[in-house]
C-alpha positions in Angstrom: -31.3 -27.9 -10.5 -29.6 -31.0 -10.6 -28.0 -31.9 -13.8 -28.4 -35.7 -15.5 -25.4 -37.9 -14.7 -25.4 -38.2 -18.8 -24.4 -34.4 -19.3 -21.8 -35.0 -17.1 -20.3 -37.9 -18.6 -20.8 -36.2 -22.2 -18.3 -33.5 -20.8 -15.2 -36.5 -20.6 -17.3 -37.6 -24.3 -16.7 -34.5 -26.1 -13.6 -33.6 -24.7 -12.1 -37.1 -25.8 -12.8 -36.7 -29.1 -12.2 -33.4 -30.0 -8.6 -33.6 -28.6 -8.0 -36.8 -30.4 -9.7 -35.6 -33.2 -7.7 -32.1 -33.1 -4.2 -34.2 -33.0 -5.2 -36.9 -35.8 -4.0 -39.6 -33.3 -5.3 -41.1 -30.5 -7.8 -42.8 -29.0 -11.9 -42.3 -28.5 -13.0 -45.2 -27.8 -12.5 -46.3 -24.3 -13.2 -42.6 -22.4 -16.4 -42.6 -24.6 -17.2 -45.9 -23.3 -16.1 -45.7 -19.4 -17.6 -42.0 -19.6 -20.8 -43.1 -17.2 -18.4 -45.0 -14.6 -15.7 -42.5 -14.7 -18.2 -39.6 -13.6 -19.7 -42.1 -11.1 -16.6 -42.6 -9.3 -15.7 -38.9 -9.0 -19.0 -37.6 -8.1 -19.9 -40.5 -5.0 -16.6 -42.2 -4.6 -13.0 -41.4 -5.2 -11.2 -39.0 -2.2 -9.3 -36.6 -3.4 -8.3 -32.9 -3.3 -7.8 -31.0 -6.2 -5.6 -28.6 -4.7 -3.6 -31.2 -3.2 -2.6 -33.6 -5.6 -0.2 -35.1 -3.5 -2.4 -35.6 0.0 -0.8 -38.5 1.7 -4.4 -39.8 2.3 -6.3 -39.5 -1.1 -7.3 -42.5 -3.0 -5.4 -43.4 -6.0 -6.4 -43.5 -9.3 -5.1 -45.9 -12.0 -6.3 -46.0 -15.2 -4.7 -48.8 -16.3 -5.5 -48.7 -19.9 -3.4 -45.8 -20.9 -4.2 -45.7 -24.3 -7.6 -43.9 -23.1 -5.6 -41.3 -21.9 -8.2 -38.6 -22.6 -10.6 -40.3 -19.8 -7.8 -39.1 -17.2 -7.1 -35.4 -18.6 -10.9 -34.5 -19.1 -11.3 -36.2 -15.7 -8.5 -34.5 -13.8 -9.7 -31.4 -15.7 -13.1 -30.9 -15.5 -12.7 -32.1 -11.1 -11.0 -28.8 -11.2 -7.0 -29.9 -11.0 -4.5 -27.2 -11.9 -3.0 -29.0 -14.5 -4.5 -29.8 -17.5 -5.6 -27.0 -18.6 -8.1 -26.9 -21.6 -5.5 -25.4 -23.4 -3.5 -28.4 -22.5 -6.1 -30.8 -24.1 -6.1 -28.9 -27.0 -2.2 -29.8 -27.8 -3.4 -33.4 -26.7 -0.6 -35.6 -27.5 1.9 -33.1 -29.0 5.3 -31.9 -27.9 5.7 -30.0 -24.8 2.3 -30.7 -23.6 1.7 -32.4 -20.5 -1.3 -34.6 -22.5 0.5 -37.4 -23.6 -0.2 -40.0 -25.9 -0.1 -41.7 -22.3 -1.0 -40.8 -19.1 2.7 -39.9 -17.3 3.1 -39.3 -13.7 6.0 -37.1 -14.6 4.3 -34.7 -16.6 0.9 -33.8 -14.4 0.6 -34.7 -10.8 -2.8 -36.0 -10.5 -1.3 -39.2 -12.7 -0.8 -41.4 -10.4 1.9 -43.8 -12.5 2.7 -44.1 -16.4 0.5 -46.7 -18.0 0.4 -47.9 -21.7 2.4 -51.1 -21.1 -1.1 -52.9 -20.5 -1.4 -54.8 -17.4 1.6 -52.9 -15.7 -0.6 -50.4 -14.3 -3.2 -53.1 -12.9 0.2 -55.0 -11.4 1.1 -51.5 -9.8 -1.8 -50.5 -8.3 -1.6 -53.9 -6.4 1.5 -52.3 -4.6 -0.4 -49.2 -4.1 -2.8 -51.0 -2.3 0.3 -52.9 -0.3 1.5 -49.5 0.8 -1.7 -48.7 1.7 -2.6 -51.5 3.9 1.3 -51.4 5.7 1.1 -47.9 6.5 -2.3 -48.1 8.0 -1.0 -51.1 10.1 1.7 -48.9 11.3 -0.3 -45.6 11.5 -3.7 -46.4 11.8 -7.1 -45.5 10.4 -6.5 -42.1 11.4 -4.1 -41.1 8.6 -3.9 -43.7 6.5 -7.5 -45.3 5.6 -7.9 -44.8 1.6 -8.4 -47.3 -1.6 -7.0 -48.1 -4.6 -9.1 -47.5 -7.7 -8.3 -49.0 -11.5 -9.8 -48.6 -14.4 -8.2 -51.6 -16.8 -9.5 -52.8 -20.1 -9.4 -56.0 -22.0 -5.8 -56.0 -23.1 -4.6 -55.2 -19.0 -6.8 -58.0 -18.3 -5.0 -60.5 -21.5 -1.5 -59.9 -20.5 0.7 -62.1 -18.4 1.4 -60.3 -15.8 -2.2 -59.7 -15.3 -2.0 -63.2 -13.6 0.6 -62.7 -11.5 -0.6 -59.0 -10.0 -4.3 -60.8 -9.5 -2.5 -63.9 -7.9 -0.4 -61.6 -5.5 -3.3 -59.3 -4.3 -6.0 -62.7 -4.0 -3.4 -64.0 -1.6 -2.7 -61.2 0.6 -6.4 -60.0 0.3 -6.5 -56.5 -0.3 -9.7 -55.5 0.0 -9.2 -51.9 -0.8 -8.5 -52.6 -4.1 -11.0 -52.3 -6.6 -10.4 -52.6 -10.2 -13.0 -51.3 -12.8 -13.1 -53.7 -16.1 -13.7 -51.8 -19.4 -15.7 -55.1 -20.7 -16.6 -53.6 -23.9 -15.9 -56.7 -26.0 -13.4 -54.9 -28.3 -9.8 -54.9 -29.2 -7.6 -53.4 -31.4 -8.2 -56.3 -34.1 -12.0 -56.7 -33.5 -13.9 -58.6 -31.2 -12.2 -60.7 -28.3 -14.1 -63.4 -29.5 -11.6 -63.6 -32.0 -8.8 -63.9 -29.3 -9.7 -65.1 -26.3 -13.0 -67.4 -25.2 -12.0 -67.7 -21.2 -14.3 -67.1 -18.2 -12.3 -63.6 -16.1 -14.9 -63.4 -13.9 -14.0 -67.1 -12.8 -10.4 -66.7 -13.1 -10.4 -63.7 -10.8 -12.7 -65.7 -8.4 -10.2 -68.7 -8.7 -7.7 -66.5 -7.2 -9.2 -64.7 -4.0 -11.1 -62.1 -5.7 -14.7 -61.1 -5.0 -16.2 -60.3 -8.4 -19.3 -58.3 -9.5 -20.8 -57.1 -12.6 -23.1 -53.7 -14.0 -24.5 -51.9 -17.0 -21.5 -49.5 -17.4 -23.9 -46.8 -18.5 -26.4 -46.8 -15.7 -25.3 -45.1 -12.6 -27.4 -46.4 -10.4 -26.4 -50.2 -11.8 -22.4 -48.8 -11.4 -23.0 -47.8 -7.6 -24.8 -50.7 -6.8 -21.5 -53.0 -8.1 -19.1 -50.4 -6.1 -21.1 -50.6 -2.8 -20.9 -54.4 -3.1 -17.0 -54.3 -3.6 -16.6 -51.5 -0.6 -17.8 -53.8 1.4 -16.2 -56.9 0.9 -13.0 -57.3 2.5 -11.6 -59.2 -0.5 -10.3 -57.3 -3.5 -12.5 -56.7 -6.5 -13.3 -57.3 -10.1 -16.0 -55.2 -11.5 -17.1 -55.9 -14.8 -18.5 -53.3 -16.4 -20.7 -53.6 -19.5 -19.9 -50.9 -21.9 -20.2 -49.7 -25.6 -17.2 -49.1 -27.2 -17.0 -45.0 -28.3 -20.7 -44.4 -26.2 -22.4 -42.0 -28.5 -21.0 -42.1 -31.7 -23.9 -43.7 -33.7 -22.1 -45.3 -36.9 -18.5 -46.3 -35.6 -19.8 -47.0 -31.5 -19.7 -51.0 -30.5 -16.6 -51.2 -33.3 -13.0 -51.4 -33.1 -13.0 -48.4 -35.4 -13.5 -46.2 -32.7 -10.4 -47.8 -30.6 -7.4 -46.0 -31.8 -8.3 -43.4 -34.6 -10.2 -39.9 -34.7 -13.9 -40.3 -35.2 -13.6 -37.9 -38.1 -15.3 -34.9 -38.6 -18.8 -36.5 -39.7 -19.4 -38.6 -36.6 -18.5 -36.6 -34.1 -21.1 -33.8 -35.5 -23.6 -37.3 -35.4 -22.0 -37.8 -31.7 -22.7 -34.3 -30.9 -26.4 -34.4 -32.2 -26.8 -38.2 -30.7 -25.9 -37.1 -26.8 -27.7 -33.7 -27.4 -24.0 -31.8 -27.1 -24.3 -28.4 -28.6 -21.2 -26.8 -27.0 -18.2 -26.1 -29.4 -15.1 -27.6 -29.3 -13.4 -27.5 -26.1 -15.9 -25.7 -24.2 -17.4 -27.1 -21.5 -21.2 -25.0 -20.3 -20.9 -23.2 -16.8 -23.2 -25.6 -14.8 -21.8 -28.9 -16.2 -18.4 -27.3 -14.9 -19.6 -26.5 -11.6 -21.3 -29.7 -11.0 -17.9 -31.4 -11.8 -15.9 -29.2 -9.2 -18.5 -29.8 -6.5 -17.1 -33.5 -6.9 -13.3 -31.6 -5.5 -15.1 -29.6 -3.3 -16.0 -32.6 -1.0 -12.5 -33.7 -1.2 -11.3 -30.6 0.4 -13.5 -30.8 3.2 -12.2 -34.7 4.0 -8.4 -33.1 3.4 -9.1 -30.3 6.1 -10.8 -33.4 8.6 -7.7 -35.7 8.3 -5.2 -32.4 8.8 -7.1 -31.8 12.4 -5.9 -35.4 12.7 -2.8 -35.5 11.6 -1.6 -31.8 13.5 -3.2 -33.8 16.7 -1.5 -37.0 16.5 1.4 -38.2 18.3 2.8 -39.8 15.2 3.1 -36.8 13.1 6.5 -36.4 13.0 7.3 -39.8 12.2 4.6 -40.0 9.6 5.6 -36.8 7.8 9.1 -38.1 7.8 8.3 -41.3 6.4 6.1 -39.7 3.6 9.0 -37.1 3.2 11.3 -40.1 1.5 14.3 -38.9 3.0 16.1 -42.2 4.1 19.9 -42.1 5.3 22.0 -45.2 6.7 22.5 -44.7 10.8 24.2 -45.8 13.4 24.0 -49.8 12.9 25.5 -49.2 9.2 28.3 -46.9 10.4 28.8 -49.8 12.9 28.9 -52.4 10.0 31.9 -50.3 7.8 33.6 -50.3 10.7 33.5 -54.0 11.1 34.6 -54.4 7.8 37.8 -52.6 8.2 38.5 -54.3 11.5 37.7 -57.8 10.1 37.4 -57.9 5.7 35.4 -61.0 5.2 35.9 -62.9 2.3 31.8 -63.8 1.4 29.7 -63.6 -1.8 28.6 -59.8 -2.4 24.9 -61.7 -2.0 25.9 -62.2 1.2 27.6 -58.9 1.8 24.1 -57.1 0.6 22.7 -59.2 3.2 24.9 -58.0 5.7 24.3 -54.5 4.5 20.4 -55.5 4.8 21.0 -56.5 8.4 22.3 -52.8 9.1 19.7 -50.9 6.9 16.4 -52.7 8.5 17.5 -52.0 11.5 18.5 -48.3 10.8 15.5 -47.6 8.4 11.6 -48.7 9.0 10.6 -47.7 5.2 12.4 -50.1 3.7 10.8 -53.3 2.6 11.7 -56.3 0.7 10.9 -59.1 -0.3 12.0 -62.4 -3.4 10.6 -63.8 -6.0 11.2 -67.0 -4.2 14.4 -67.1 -4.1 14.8 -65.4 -0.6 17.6 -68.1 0.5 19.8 -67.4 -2.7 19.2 -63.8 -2.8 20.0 -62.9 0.9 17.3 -60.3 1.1 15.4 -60.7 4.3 16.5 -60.0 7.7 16.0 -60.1 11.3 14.3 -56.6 11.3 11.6 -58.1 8.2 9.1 -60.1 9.4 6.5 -61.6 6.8 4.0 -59.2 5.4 0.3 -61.3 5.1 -3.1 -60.7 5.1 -3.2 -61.3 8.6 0.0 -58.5 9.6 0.1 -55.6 7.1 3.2 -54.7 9.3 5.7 -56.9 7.9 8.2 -55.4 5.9 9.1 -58.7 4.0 6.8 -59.9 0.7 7.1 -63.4 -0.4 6.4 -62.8 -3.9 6.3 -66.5 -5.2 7.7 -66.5 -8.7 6.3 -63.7 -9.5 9.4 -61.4 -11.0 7.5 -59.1 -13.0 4.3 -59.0 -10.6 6.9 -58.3 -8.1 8.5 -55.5 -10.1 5.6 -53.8 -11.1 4.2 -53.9 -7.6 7.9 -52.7 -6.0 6.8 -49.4 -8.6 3.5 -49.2 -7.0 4.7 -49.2 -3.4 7.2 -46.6 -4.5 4.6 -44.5 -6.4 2.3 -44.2 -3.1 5.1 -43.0 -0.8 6.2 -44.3 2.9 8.1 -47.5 1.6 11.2 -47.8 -0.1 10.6 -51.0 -2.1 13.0 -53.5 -2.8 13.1 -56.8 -4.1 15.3 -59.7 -5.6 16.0 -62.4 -8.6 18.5 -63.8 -10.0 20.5 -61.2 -12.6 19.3 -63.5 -15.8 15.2 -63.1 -15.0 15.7 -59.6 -15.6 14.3 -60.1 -18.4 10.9 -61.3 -17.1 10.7 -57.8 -15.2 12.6 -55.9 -17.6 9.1 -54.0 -19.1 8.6 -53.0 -15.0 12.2 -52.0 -14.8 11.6 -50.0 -17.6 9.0 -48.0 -16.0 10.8 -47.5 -12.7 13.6 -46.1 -14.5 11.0 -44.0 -16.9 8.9 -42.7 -13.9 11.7 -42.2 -12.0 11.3 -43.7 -8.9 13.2 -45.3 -6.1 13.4 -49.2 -6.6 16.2 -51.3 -5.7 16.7 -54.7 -7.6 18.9 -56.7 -6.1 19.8 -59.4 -9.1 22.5 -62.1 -7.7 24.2 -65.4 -9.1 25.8 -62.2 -12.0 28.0 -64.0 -14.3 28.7 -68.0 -15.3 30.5 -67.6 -11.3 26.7 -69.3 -10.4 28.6 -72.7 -12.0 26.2 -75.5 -12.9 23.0 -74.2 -13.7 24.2 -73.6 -17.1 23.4 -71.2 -19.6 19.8 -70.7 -19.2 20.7 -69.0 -15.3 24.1 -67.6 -16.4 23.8 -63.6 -17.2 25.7 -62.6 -20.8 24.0 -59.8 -21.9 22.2 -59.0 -19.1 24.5 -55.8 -17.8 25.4 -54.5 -21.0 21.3 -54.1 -21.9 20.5 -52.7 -18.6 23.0 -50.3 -18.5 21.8 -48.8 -22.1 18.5 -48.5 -20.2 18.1 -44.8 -19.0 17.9 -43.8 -16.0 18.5 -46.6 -14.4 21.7 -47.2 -11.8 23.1 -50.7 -12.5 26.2 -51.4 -9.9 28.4 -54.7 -9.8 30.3 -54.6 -6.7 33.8 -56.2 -6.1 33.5 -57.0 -2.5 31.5 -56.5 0.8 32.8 -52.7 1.2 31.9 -51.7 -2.7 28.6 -54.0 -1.1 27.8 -51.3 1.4 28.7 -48.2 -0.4 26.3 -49.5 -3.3 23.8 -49.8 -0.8 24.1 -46.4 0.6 23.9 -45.0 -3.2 21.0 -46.7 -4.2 19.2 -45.7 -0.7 20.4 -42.2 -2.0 19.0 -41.8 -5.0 15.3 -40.0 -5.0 15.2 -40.2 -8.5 16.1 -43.2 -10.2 15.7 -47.0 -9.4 19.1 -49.1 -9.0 20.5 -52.8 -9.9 22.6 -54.5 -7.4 24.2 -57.2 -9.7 25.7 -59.5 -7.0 27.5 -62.5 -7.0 27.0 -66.4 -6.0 30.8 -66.8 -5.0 32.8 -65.8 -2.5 35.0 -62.9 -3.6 38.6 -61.9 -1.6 38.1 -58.3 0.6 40.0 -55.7 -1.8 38.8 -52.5 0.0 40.1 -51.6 3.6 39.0 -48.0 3.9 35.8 -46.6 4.1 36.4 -42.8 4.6 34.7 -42.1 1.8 32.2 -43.4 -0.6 34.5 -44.3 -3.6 32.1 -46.4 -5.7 29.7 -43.0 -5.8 32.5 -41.9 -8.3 31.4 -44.9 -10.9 34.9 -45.8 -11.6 37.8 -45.7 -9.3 41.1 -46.3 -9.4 42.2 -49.2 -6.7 44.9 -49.9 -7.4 48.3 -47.7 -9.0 50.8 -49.0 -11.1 54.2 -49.5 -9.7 56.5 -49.0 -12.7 55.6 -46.5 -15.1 52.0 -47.5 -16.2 51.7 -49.0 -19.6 48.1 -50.6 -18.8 45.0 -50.2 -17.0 43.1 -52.9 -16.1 39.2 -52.2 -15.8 36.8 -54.8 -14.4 34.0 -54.9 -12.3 32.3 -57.4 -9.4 33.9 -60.8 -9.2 36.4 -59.9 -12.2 38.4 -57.3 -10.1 39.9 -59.3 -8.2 41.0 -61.6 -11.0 42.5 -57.8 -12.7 44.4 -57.3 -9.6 46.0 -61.4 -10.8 46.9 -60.4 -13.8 48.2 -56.8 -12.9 51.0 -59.0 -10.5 51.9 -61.2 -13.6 52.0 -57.6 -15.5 54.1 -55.7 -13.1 56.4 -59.2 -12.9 57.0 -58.1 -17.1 58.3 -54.7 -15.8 54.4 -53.3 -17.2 52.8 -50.9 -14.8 49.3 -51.2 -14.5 46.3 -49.4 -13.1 43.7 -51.3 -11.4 40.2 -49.7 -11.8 37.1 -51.1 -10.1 34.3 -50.1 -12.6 31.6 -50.3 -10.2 29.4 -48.4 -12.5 29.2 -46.8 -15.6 26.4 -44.5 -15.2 28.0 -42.9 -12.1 31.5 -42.7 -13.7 29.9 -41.2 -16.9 28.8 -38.4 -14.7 31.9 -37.7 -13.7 34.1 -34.8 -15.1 35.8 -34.7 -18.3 38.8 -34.5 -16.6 38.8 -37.2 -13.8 37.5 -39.6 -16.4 40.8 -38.6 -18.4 43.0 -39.4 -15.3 41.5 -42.5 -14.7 41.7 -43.6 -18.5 44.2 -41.9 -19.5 45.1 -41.7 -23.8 48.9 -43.4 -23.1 47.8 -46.3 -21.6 46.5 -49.4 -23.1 43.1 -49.9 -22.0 41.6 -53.8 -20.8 38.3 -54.0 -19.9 37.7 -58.0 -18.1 34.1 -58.5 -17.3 32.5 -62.6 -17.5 29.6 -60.7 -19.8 29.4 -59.8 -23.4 32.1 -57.6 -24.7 29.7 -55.3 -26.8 29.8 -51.8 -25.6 33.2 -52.1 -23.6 34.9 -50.3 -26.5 33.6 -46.7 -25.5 36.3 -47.0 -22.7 38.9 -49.7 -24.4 38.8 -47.3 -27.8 39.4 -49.6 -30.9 42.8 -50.5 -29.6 42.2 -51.5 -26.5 41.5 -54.9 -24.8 37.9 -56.7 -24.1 38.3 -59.8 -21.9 35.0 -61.5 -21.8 31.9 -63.8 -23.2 30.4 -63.6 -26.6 28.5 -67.0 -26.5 26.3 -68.1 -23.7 27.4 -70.4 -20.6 27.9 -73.8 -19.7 27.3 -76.5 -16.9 30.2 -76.7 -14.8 32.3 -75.7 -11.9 33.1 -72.1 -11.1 37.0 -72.8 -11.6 36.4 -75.0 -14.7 33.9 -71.9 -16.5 36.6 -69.4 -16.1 39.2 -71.7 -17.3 36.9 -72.4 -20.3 36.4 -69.5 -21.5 39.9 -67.7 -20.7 38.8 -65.4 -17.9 42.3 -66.4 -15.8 45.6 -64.6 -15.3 47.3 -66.7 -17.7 45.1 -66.1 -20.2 44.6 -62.8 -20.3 48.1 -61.3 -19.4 49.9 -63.2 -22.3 47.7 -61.5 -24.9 48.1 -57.8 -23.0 51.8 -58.4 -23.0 51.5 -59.2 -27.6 49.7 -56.2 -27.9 52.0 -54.5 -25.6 55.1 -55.7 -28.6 56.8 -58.7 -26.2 
């Protein structure tokens, strides 16, 4: 006998608040309410193979509005994944257990990305849904022909970067994306009318979208919406009607259900009110196996495309590409060569483009793109044509000034698998994508942001483009790989580390001006070290001189004026302090050694040099913000010259 779609729902209901109710935190609210659409999609829409969490060609599944968290464990649970467990959702939201407070990619596999951040997960689904349409350009229909689901609520749908992700997908109309509103009405304060009195439907229509609506809890009203978006080639907005906490009879339609436990007393009047009589946690045998039917077609689809895949003449290139594994070939070997024979003096923005040039050519999964600054951030070349709506198979995204759309969508592409995403800004505008940067470095994925014009070196712009604080606050992010090179080899070898690095995204911080060639061997990899020493001291060392990008070369100036004074002086290029924190006790110790004054010289704030000057060391740098000027002049101002510095490290030396 077939079961009613309700019971079904009920399942996600009662598991939803019993774990929030079990941890005393949490919230109801919006699984309650999205209960009906959720079970709509599993049972007649979304692909996917509970066995294989990872199957290149499953849809993907964003719920967007974390904070319902529940609705993806009871989902991901009852469709008959491994993990969570009901045991699991029992320790909902406490330590150890893979049911966050927030759904985390890192903790169970069938999470697509971290959401919580609202709108983040809406703006990374839109890179999904790139990824999707590129690979399928390149692979065809064959083994790559899936959609991009997204459950978002109110709040994804308020914040900023809602309107640059919308904006972005409108434009290159991707039609497999189709984002399912929670339009319940309620936030955390109490109505929206409260908040907010604009027309969404309109303003996604404005921007390219095709845009429906339904009664969230009637299935045949949900299916009608969804059939309507499948077959529209434009991406879509369905609004979906829904009560706030479905089912519990005093608090549902109220913001009280949005981020508390029910309490004991209504969720016995939930129970009674959908007719659940099952205890806590348990779910009855036929409401379970009507839920893993919904998997079992999945597996059937999963075994179809394998027939494909083992058949197809692109399998090995397909399974490579989805494999991640990316290493620099013969046209980058090529270009370290042709820095040794012929050290070009250029900006480092120039020498990643060079790099670039190399890469493209050597490796087909990366692609890139600006946030319109493409001619100041050198990050498209020869082997990147445009990516549009009319040639998925570009491998270069004009974002438009978009930086944290951009960002968040770079997370998306990197999440789905096949492209290794990168993407560029000026190093100041890090802050408009910090919050995506964030969760790159959090979900630990492979995103390269390459940030140029680094340091007041940009000249007249002024303050509001010049970087002060900028590398100091992303290197206290964790997990993320922030590199300032000092010319075009340190360039390349950051490159080749970033490319490298399966785990973590990285931060080229590049410069506007042209910077002197101080490397002239490329044997080995000597920026994978962090910090290096480039230069030894001639007389017995009193000093060492630390810097990093454009102020190396201005260390190696004032290590001549100091070797002049009979002072020996190391020269370390501080290319990173993440990687040179890794690094061994010991080789640390020889590189900073205890009877040497240390001098850090960096055109950024001073805070946080100290951990490697000690208290009696040296910090050359900027504690105010920039100015309009010439390069020459800013340095001059603000004492970042030779004979400005090496006076002061000669007082403290006692002459």
């Amino acid at each position: 006998m077939t079961l009613p779609e309700r019971q079904l729902a009920n399942a996600i209901r009662a598991l939803a608040m019993d774990a929030v109710q079990a941890a005393n935190s949490g919230h109801p609210g919006m699984p309650m309410g999205m209960a009906d659409v959720a079970t709509v999609l599993y049972s007649d829409y979304l692909k996917f193979d509970p066995t294989d969490p990872k199957w290149a060609d499953r849809d993907r599944f964003v719920l967007s509005a974390g904070h319902g968290s529940m609705l993806a464990y009871a989902t991901l649970n009852l469709a008959g994944y491994a993990r969570p467990t009901l045991d699991d959702i029992r320790n909902f939201r406490q330590l150890h257990s893979p049911c966050a407070g927030h759904p985390e990619n890192f903790e169970l596999e069938g999470v697509e990305t971290t959401t919580g951040p609202l709108g983040q997960g809406l703006a990374t689904a839109v890179g999904m849904a790139i990824a999707e349409r590129h690979l399928n350009a390149i692979y065809g229909d064959d083994l790559v022909d899936h959609r991009t689901y997204v459950i978002a609520g109110d709040g994804c749908l308020m914040e900023g970067i809602n309107h640059e992700a919308i904006g972005l997908a409108g434009h290159l109309q991707l039609g497999r994306l189709i984002v399912l509103w929670d339009d319940n009405k309620i936030t955390i304060d109490g109505s929206t009318d409260l908040s907010t009195s604009e027309d969404i439907g309109a303003r996604y229509a404005a921007t390219g979208w095709h845009v429906e609506s339904c009664d969230g809890h009637d299935p045949a009203d949900i299916r009608r919406a969804i059939d309507a978006a499948l077959t529209d080639n434009r991406p879509s907005l369905i609004a979906c009607r829904t009560i706030i906490g479905f089912g519990a009879p005093n608090k549902q339609g109220t913001s009280a259900t949005h981020g508390a436990p029910l309490g004991a007393d209504e969720i016995a009047a939930a129970r009674n009110e959908l007719g659940w009589t099952a205890e806590p946690f348990v779910i009855p045998a036929d409401i379970a196996s009507a839920w893993a039917a919904f998997g079992e077609k999945g597996k059937k689809l999963h075994a179809d495309w394998n027939d494909r895949l083992a058949t197809s003449e692109k399998k090995s290139d397909f399974e490579t590409r989805l494999s991640g594994k990316v290493v620099p070939g013969d046209a980058f070997k090529a270009y370290l060569d042709g820095l040794v024979a012929e050290p070009p003096k250029v900006a480092t923005r120039k020498a990643s483009e060079n790099t670039l040039t190399a890469l493209t050519a050597d490796i087909a999964s990366l692609v890139g793109g600006s946030a319109d600054l493409t001619g100041s951030n050198n990050t498209k070349t020869s082997s990147t044509k445009p990516l549009t709506k009319n040639d998925y198979s570009g491998r270069y995204i004009y974002y438009g000034i978009r930086e944290f759309g951009m960002a968040a969508a770079m997370n998306g592409m990197a999440l789905h698998g096949g492209v290794v995403p990168y993407g560029g800004t000026f190093l100041v505008f890090a802050d408009y994508c910090r919050a995506a940067i964030r969760l790159s470095a959090l979900q630990q994925q492979r995103v390269v942001y390459v940030m140029t014009h680094d340091s007041i070196g940009l000249g007249e712009d002024g303050p509001t483009h010049q970087p002060i604080e900028h590398l100091q606050s992303l290197r206290a992010m964790p997990n993320l790989l922030v590199m300032r090179p000092a010319d075009a080899v340190e360039t390349a070898e950051c490159w080749a580390l970033a490319l490298a690095q399966e785990n973590r995204p990285s931060l080229l911080a590049l410069t506007r001006q042209n910077l002197p060639p101080l490397r002239h061997d490329v044997t080995e990899n000597l920026c994978a070290k962090g910090g290096y020493r480039l230069r030894d001291a001639s007389a017995a060392r009193k000093v060492v001189l630390v810097a990093t990008g454009s102020e190396v070369s201005l260390a190696i100036e004032v290590a001549d004026k100091l070797e002049a004074a009979g002072r020996g002086t190391d020269v370390v290029s501080m290319v990173s302090t993440e990687l040179f924190d890794e690094q061994t006790a010991a080789y640390q110790a020889d590189i900073l050694p205890d009877d040497a004054l240390i001098v850090s010289i960096e055109a950024g704030t001073t805070f946080g040099w100290e951990r490697y000057t000690g208290h009696h060391g040296l910090r050359f740098g900027i504690d105010s913000f920039g100015a309009s000027a010439p390069i020459e002049d800013l340095f001059k101002h603000f004492g970042l010259t030779a004979d400005a510095i090496a006076p002061q490290i000669l007082a403290k030396l006692g002459n």
